[in-house]
N, C-alpha and C positions, 0 to 999 in steps of 0.2 A: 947219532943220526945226522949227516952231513945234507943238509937241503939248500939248497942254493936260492934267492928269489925269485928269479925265473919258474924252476919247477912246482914253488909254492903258491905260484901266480896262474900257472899253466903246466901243470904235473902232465907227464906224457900217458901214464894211465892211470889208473883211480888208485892213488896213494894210497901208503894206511892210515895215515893220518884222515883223508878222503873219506875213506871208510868206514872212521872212528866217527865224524862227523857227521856222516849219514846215519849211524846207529844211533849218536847223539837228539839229531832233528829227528830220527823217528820216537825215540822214547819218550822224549818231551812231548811229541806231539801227542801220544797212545795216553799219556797222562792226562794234559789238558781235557781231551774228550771223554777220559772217565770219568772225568771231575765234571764236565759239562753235560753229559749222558743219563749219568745213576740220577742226579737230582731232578732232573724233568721227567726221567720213570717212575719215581717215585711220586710227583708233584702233579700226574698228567691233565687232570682236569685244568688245572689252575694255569697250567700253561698253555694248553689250549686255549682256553679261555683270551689269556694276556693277550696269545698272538690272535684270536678270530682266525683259529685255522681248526678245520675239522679235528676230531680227537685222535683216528685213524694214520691220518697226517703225522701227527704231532708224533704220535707210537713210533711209526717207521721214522723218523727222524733221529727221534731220543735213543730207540734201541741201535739204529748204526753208527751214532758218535760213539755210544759205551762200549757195543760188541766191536767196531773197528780198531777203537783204541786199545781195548783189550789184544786185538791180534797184531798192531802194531808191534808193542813193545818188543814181542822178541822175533819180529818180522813174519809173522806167517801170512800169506796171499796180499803182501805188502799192496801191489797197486788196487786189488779188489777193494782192501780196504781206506787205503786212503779216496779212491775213488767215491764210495762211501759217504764221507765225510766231505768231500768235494759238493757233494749233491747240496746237502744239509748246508753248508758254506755257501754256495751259489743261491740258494735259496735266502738263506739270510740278507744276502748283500741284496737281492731282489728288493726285499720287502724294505730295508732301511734306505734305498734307492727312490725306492713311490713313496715315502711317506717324507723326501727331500731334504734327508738326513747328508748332510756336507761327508765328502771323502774322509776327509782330516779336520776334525773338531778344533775350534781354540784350546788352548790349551787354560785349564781353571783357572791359572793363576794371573792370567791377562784378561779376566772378566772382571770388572768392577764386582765391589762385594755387594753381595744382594740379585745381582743382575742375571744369575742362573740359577733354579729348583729345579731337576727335573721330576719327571712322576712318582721317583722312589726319594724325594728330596734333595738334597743338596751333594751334588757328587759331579763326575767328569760327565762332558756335555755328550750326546753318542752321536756318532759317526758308521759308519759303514769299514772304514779303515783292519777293523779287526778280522771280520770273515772274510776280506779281499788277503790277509796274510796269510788266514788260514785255508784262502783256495790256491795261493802261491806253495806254500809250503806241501802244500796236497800233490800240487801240480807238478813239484821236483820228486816227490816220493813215487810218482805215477812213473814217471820217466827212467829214473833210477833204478827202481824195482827195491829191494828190502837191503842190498849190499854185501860185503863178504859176511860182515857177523850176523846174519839172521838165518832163521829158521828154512828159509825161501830158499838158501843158498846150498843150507848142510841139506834140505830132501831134493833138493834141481841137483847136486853134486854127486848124489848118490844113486837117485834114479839112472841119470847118467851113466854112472860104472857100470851099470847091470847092461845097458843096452848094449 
């Protein structure tokens, strides 16, 4: 495969390489949120709770990171569902915004010892930094749509032939 820097800098249309990448950033993504999802459906009171957000709330939150992520991985209704998770994303960054949580935390290791517990004890200081990546990351999957390898593509490709 002969790519020159130019094309891999600014490919004239969506590589496969492009492409491979996309399916890449979606599957990772479809992970993180199952992994992030299952455990506060399962937890719901207790996370309700943590956040002071109705329990209702909290439902429709936990069930679209899991159900999104679910439909992620092998692209199906890719922007619906990252849009999804956008919400739940946006929401977070809200809340750790009012409570005057810094963008980008210091980093542990530049805190004098002793000088950070947070409320689950002693770990990385929080910041808002993580759901702002994961509204970026949402936000390329929105625009993108799911890519040549998804599910999105093989039933839009086929519906297609029929019309």
């Amino acid at each position: 495969m002969d790519v020159t820097v130019v094309e891999l800098l600014i490919p004239a249309h969506p590589s496969t390489l492009a492409q491979a990448m996309l399916l890449l950033l979606r599957v990772f993504v479809g992970i993180c949120f199952i992994r992030h999802g299952w455990p506060k459906l399962r937890n719901l009171s207790t996370w309700a709770e943590a956040m002071k957000t109705p329990k209702w709330l909290c439902f429709l939150s936990a069930f679209s990171m899991w159900g999104a992520g679910i439909a992620l991985i092998p692209g199906l209704l890719t922007p619906l569902a990252a849009l999804a998770i956008l919400v739940s994303m946006l929401y977070a960054a809200v809340l750790e915004i009012s409570q005057g949580l810094p963008f980008i935390a210091p980093d542990p290791y530049q805190i004098p010892a002793g000088d950070y517990v947070g409320p689950n004890g002693i770990g990385d200081p929080p910041s808002w930094e993580k759901a702002a990546m994961y509204v970026v990351m949402c936000l390329v999957l929105i625009g993108c749509g799911g890519g040549l390898f998804s599910l999105d593509n093989l039933l839009l490709a086929d519906l297609l032939m029929n019309l």
